[in-house]
N, C-alpha and C positions, 0 to 999 in steps of 0.2 A: 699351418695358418699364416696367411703374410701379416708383414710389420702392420698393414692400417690395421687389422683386425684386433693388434695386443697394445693400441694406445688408447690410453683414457684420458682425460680432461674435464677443467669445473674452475669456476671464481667465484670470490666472497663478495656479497650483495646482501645483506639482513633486511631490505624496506624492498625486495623486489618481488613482485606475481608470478606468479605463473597463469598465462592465459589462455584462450581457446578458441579455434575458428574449425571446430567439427562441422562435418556433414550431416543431413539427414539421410534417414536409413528407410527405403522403401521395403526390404525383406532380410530378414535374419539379423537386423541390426547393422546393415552396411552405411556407410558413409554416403555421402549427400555430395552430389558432385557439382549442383547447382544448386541457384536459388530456385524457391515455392514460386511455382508458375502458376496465374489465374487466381492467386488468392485474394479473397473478396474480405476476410474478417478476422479478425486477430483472435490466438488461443483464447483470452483473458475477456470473452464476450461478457463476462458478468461487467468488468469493468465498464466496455465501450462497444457499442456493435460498430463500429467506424475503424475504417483503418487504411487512413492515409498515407501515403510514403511520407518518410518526414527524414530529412538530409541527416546524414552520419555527422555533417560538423557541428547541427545545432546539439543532437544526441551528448556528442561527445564535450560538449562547452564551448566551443569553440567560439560561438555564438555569445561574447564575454557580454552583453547588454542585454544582464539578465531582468525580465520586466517584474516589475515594483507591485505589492501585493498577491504576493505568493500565496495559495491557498494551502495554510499549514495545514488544515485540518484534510486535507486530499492528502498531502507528503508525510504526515502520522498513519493515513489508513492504507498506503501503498507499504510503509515499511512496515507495517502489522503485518501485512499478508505477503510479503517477500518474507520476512524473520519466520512465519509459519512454514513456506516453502523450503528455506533453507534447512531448517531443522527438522524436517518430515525428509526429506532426500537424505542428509546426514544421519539422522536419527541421533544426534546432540543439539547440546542448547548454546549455538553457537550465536553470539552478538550482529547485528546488523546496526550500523549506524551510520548517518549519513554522513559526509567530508564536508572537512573543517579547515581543510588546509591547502586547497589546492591539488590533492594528492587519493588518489587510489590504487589503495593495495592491498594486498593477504600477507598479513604480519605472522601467518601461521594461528593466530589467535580472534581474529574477526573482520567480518564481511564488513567493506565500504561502498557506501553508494554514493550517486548523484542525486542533486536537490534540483535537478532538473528532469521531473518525470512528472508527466500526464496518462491519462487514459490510453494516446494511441503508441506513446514511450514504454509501457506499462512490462509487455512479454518479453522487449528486449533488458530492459532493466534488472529481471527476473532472470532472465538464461544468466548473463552476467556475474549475479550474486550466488545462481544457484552455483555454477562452473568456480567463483573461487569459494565458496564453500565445500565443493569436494575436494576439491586442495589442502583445505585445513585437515581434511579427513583422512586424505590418501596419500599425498605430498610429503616427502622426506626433506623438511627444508635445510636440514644440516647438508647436506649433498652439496646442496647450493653455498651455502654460508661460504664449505671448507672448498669449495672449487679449485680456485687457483693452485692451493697446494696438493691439488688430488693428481695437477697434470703433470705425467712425467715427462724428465729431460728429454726421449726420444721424439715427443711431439714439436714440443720449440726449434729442435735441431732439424727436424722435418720443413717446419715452416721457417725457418731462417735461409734454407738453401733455396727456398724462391721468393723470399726477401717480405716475407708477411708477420709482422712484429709481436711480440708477445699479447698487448693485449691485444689485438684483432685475432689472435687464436681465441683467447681466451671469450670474446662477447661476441664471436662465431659458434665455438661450442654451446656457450650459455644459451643463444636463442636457438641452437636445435633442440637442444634438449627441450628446450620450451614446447618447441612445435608437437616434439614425440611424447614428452607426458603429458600435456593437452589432448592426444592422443586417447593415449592412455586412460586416464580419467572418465574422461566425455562418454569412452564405449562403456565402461565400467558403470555407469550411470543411465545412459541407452539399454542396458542389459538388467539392472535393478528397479528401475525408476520410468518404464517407457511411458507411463503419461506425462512428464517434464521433457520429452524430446522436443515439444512444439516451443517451449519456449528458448531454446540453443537455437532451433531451426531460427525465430526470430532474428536473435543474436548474428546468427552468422550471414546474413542476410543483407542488415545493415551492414555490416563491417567489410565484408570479406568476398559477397560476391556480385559483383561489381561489372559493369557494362568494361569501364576503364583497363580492368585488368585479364577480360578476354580477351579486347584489344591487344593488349598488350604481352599475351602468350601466342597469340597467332601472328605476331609482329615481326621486325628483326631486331626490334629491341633486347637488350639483355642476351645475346649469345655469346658476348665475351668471354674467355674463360676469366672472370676474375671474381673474388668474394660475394660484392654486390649479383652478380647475375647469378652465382648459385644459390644465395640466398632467396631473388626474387624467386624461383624457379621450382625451390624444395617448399616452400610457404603457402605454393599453392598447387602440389602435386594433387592435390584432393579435385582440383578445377578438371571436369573433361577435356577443357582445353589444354590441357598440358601436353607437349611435346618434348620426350624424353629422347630425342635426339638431338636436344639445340644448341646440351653444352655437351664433352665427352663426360664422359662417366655419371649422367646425369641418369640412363638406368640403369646402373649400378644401384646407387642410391636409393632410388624407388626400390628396388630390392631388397636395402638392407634394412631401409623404413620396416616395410612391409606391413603397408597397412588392414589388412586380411588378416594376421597374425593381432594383431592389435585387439581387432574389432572381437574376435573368438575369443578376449581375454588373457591370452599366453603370455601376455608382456606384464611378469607380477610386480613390478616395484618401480621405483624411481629411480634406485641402482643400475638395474638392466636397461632403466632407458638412456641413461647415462651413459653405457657402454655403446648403447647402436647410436649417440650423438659423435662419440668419439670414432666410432666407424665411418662413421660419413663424414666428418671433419678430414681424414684421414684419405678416403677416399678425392677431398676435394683437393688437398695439396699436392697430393699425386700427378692431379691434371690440370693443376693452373699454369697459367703463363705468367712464367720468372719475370717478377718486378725489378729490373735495377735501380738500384736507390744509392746517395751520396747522402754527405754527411750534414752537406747546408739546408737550411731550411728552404732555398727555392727546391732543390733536389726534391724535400720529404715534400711539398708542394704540389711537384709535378708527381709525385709518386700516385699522391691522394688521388690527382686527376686520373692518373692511368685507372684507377681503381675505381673512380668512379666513372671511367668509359665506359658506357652501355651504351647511349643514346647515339651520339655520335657515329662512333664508329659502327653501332648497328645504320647506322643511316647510310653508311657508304658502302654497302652491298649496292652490287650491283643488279643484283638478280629482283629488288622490292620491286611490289608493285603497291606504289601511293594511290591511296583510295580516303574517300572526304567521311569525316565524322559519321554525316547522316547514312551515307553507303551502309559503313560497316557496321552502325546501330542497326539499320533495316534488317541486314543480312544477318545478323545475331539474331535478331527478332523473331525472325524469321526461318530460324534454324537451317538455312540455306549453305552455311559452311559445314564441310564436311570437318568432325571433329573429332574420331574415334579415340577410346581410352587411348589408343598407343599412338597415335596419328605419326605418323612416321613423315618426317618432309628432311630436306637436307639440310646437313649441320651447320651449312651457311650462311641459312635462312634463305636460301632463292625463293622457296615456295612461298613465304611470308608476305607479309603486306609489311609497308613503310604506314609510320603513323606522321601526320602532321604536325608542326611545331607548337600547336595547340595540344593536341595528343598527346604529345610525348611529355607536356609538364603537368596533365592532368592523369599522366599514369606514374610520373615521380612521385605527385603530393598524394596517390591514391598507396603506393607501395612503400612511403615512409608512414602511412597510417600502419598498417599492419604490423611493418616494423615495432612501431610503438605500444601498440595491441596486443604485441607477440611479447615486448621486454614489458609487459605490466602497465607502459606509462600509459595509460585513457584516462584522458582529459574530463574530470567531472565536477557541474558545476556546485561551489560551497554554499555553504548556510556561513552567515554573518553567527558571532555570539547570542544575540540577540535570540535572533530567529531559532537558533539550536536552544537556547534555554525555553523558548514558546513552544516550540513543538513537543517537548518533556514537557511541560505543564499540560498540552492535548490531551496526549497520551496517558497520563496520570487523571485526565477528566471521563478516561473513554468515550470521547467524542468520535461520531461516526455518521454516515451518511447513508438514510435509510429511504429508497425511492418507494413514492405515491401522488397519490393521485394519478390512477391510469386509467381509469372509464371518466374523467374530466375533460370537457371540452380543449380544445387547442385556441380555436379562437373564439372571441364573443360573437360574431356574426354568422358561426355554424357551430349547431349543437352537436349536429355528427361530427364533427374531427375532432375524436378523439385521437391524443397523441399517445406520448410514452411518460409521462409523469412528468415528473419532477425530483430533484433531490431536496432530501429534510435533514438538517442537521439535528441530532440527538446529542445531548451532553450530558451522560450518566453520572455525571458526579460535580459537581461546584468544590471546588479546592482554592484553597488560599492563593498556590502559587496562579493560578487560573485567574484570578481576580488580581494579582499582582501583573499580569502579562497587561492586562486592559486589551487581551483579543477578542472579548465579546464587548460590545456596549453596554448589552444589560447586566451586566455583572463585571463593574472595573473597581480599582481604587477611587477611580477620578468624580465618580457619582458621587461621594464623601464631600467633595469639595467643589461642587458644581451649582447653580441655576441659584444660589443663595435660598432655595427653598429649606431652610432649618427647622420645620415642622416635620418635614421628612423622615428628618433621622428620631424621629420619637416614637414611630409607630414599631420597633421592636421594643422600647420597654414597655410602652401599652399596653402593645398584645401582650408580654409575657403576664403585666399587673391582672387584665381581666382575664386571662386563662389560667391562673392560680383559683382565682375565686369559682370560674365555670369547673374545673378540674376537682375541687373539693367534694364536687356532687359526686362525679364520674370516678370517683375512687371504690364506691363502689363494687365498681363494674370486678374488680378485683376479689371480691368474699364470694361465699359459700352459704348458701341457708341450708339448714337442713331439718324435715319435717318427719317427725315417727312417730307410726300407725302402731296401737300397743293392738293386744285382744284379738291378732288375728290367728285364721284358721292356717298358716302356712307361712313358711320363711321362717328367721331367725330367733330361738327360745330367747324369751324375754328373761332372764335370772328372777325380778321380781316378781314375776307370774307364775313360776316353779311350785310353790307350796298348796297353788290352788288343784295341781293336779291330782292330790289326793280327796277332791272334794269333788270328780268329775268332771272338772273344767277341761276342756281340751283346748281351747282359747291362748293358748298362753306365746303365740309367734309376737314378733311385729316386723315392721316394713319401716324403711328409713327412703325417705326422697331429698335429694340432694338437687339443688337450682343454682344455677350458673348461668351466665351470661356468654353466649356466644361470642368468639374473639372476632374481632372489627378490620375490617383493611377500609382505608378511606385513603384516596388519593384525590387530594385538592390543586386543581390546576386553572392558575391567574391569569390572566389576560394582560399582557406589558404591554402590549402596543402604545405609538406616541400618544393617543387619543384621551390612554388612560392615566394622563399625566396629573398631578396636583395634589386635591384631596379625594380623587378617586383612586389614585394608586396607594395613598398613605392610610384612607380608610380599608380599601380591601387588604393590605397586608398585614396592617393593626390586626383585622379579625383571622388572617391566615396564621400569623403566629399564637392568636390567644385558641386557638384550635389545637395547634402544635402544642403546648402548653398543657393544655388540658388531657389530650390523649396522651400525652408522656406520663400525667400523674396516674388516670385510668391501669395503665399496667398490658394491656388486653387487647390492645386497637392498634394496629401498625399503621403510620399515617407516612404519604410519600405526597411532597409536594412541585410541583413543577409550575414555571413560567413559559409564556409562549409572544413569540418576536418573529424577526427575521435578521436575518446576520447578511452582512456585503464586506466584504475583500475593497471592494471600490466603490469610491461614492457615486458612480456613474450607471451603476447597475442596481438590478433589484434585490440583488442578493435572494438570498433561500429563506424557506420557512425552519424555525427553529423552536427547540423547546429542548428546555432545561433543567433537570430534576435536581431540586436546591438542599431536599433534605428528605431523606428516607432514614425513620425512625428504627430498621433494622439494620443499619448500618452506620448513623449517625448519633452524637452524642447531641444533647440541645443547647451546649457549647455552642457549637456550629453557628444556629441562630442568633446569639451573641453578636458574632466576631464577624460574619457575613453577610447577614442582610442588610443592613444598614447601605453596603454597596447594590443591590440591586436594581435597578431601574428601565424606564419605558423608553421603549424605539420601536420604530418600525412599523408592520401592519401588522392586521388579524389572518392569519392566514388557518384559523379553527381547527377545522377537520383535519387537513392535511398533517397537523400536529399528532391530531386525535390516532389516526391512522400510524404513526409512526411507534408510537409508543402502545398499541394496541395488541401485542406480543408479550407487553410485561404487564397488565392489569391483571391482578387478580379476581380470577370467577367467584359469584357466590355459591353457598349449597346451605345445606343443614346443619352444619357446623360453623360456617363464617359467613358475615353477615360484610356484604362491598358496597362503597360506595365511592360513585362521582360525582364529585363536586366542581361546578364549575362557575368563573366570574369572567365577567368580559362587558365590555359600553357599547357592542356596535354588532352589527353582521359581517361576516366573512368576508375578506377582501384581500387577493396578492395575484399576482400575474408578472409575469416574464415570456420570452421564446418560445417557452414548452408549455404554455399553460395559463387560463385565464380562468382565475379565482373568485368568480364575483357574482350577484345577483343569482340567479335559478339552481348555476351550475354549481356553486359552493352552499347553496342553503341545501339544496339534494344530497352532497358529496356526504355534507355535516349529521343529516338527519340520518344516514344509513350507518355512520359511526357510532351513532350514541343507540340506535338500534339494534348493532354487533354487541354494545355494551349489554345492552338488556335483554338478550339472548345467552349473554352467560350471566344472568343471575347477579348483574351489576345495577346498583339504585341509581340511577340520574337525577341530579340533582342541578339544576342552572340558574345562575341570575342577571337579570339585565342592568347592570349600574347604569343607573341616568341621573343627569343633573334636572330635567327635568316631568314635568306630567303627563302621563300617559294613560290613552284610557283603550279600551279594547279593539274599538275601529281603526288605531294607529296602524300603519303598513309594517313599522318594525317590532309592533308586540304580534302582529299574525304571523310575520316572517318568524321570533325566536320560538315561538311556541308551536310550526310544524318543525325546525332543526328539533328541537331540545323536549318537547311534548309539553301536556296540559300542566303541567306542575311547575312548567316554567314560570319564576317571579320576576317582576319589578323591581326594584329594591333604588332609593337612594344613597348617597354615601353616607349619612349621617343613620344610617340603618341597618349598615352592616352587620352589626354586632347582634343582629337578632336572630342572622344565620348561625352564628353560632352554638346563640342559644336554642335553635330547633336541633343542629344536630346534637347538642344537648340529651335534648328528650329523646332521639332517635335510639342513641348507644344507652339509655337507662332502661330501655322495651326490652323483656327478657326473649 
């Protein structure tokens, strides 16, 4: 075995990655030698059917002018479904959290992201988090830790005779190593997991395979023998473009890679990768060219420059042939260069093309990204405190984004275009810290202390005063009657009808009937919109909570109540349709009520059905056992539009009317009313419009009459 073969090498690093710029595998799990040609749509279609190129700098932060109104509730349901991914790949419950610091890494203990991910960011964000979550899994970080001291004396003494310093051995080995258990990993995962390959493919894609750095393999750039060019050179052996005759012992290397060996598995640990980084490190001081170096710092100066000779002195071949930007984009494009895995050209580069001085610094700043890719550092952008404490109050809301309205017009002056809906914000839970964030309007602190409307805050003692009194009835609903038949011919011996049997009675069964009350679901949902401001929102919520009230005393009735708004990021947009379930009595105390409604309040539009539609997966059906109802309050007809969708007149009284017909097709009671300040008589446009949405049962009602809905459902839940 020669000396490269028996030196090993490693440095101490505790905050550093391991990263990955795998291939894709078209058979047997092989490596991807290029970028996904003709791709039209990103793995992650549920998120986005769109999938635009979008630049590695903004991906990676670079782009520090990060714009203002972040849509937390998108960056809570991205990192829901990345933390789902990571943990199905690993198969543990490893931590996904966004960066706080300027900084992403695998601490060995959990995944960091960026707060810079959208819809068309979505699969590379994903490959990213999945690749260092197999890290935590597979990844021997102590390796790394103990590096420095794992390298023995023979390697220093090696690289001291051609004048390359301790640590540039040392953060030479580190990033092979990188490159080969990247490696390593990736296949191990391609081989467990091959429905997550599309999203590495993403990943590698943006990062790694790059117009700039075919350029710059078919170049005469980087044929120096020195550090920098074997590193460019080894980082993207995976590239078709590679020409392993550019530097000497450059297929060597390829060899002792061996990435075939890899792909089949054979490479079991981070040890052994360890050891073929140290081969190849080994391999490279063998055939560099001896640096002389002095002791002064212009010397170590001018040393740096020798080492960072690539460009230059690749420029002074004589044999280039200089070709312009567009040329050899076309000709890439166009698969016009000949580029076989082993493309054999001379080691001088004659056969090469010369890049332009424009070239040559957009394939520096493309191969100092990698660099940085390869030692962990990707740039990703942070969440302020702020913002990290609001997105933990989302998440703790189970706020999510549930698309409808997809047989809805697109725009008002055609009924046929229909488009692809719209998104609906759902917020499964109202929490304190929720109402603390003040990220929704209809549900902040700041409602407490607003409009100096002080009548407001009374309609939760109210409701709870007359739902105490309505609830007294409804208790009820809780007992047991029970009715026995004596003297009959069959069923249970009556003990006191025993002695008649000696008198020829055969009479002596009875029959016991037992009467209960079917148990209740009623889901009441409020109308917020701005319209219903005043003593229209403080009379319907008076009667929402003496309802709540009352079915809490009942025992028997599960009652879930929900508001419905629309939510904006920006006051320049229309924002989304929303609705928000403030209190579910299977999971809430009426504490709750107490301490939260009081912040509740009106914004926005009626965007009805849309809502209706969204939360149409969680209502409960009625049957013969449980008795449902919906209840509904609202002042106006159906109205919201944006982009994707116009909400209004035909197309939303239709949209409304097949929702509350879903309803009552599963054995749910419809119940609606129209709060008006004013009189209304049957020929009105908007009692004909509520009463084809909502049907013939649809009421009228004034504010000052609310309370009389309460008292029908009163009567409804005492109907055995």
């Amino acid at each position: 075995m020669s000396k490269s073969r028996k030196i090993r090498c490693m440095r101490n690093d505790n905050k550093r990655s391991f990263m990955s710029f795998n291939s894709r595998d078209f058979k047997g799990f092989t490596f991807r030698s290029g970028p996904v040609k003709n791709q039209v749509k990103q793995n992650s279609t549920f998120w986005d059917t769109n999938s635009n190129d979008v630049d590695v700098d903004e991906f990676l932060g670079l782009d520090t002018d990060v714009k203002k109104g972040k849509d937390l509730v998108a960056l809570a349901g991205y990192k829901r479904a990345i933390s789902n991914f990571v943990n199905i790949v690993t198969e543990d419950n490893i931590p996904v959290v966004f960066n706080s610091n300027d900084q992403s890494y695998t601490d060995g203990k959990k995944v960091v992201i960026g707060a810079n991910i959208d819809d068309k960011k979505f699969d590379v964000a994903v490959g990213l988090a999945l690749h260092e979550g197999s890290h935590i899994k597979m990844s021997d970080f102590n390796i790394l830790r103990h590096l420095e001291t794992s390298i023995p004396q023979e390697m220093y003494e090696l690289a001291e005779k051609v004048g390359v310093k301790r640590f540039e051995v040392i953060n030479t080995i580190k990033s092979i190593l990188n490159y080969v258990e990247d490696r390593r990993i990736d296949s191990y995962i391609f081989r467990t997991s091959p429905g997550y390959k599309s999203y590495y493919h993403a990943m590698y894609d943006k990062y790694f395979y790059s117009k700039n750095v075919d350029k710059g393999l078919l170049s005469s750039e980087y044929r120096t023998e020195c550090i920098e060019s074997y590193m460019f050179r080894i980082i993207n052996l995976h590239n078709s473009n590679r020409q392993l005759t550019a530097l000497k012992g450059l297929k060597e290397i390829y060899e002792t890679i061996d990435l075939g060996r890899i792909q089949r598995g054979l490479m079991r640990d981070t040890n052994e990768a360890f050891n073929v980084a140290c081969d190849v490190m080994s391999i490279i001081l063998l055939n560099i060219d001896p640096i002389v170096t002095n002791d002064s710092d212009d010397s170590q100066d001018s040393d740096s420059d020798s080492q960072n000779g690539d460009s230059q002195e690749g420029n002074d071949s004589g044999g280039g042939n200089t070709i312009s930007d567009e040329k050899l984009q076309d000709m890439l494009d166009s698969d016009s260069l000949e580029t076989p895995s082993e493309n054999l050209s001379n080691d001088d580069g004659s056969d090469s093309v010369e890049l332009s001085p424009r070239q040559q610094q957009m394939l520096k700043k493309h191969f100092e990204k990698q660099e940085k890719f390869l030692d962990g550092d990707v740039q990703k952008t942070k969440l302020n405190k702020k913002e990290s404490r609001d997105i933990q109050s989302i998440e703790e809301s189970g706020a999510t984004y549930e698309n409808v309205g997809k047989d809805v017009p697109k725009y008002s002056w055609d009924s046929t275009s229909v488009g692809q809906g719209t998104k609906c914000l759902v917020v499964k839970k109202l929490t304190q810290s929720l109402v603390d964030s003040s990220q929704f309007s209809c549900a902040s602190s700041w409602n407490q202390r607003s409009y100096g409307d002080y009548e407001r805050y009374n309609f939760v003692e109210e409701g709870l005063r007359l739902g105490s009194m309505l609830g007294r009835k409804l208790q009820v609903r809780g007992e047991e009657s029970q009715l026995k038949f004596s003297r009959q011919d069959s069923g249970k011996i009556d003990k006191r009808l025993i002695a008649e049997l000696g008198f020829g009675n055969s009479n002596v069964f009875s029959h016991t009937l037992t009467e209960r009350f079917n148990k209740a679901y009623l889901h009441l949902s409020v109308d917020a919109s701005g319209s219903m401001s005043g003593k229209k929102w403080n009379k319907a919520m008076t009667s929402a909570v003496a309802m709540i009230k009352a079915c809490d005393m009942a025992g028997n009735i599960d009652v879930v109540m929900t508001i419905r708004t629309t939510h904006s990021n920006n006051r320049s947009d229309q924002g989304v349709p929303m609705i928000m379930v403030c209190y579910d009595s299977r999971v809430d105390k009426l504490q709750k009520v107490k301490s939260l409604f009081s912040c509740l309040n009106v914004s926005g539009t009626t965007p009805e059905g849309l809502c209706f539609e969204a939360i149409e997966k969680d209502l409960i059906p009625g049957n013969s056992n449980q008795d449902s109802y919906f209840i509904n309050f609202s002042d106006g007809q159906p109205y919201y539009g944006n982009s994707d969708i116009n909400y209004s007149g035909d197309s939303a009284e239709r949209h409304t009317k097949k929702m509350c017909d879903g309803m009552r097709a599963k054995g749910i009671s419809v119940l609606s009313y129209f709060i008006t300040s004013y009189d209304v008589t049957d020929d009105d446009y908007d009692v004909k419009a509520f009463k084809r949405m909502y049907g013939k049962d649809a009421e009228f009602i004034k504010p000052t009459n609310m309370m009389a809905v309460a008292k029908t459902m009163n009567k409804k839940f005492l109907e055995k």
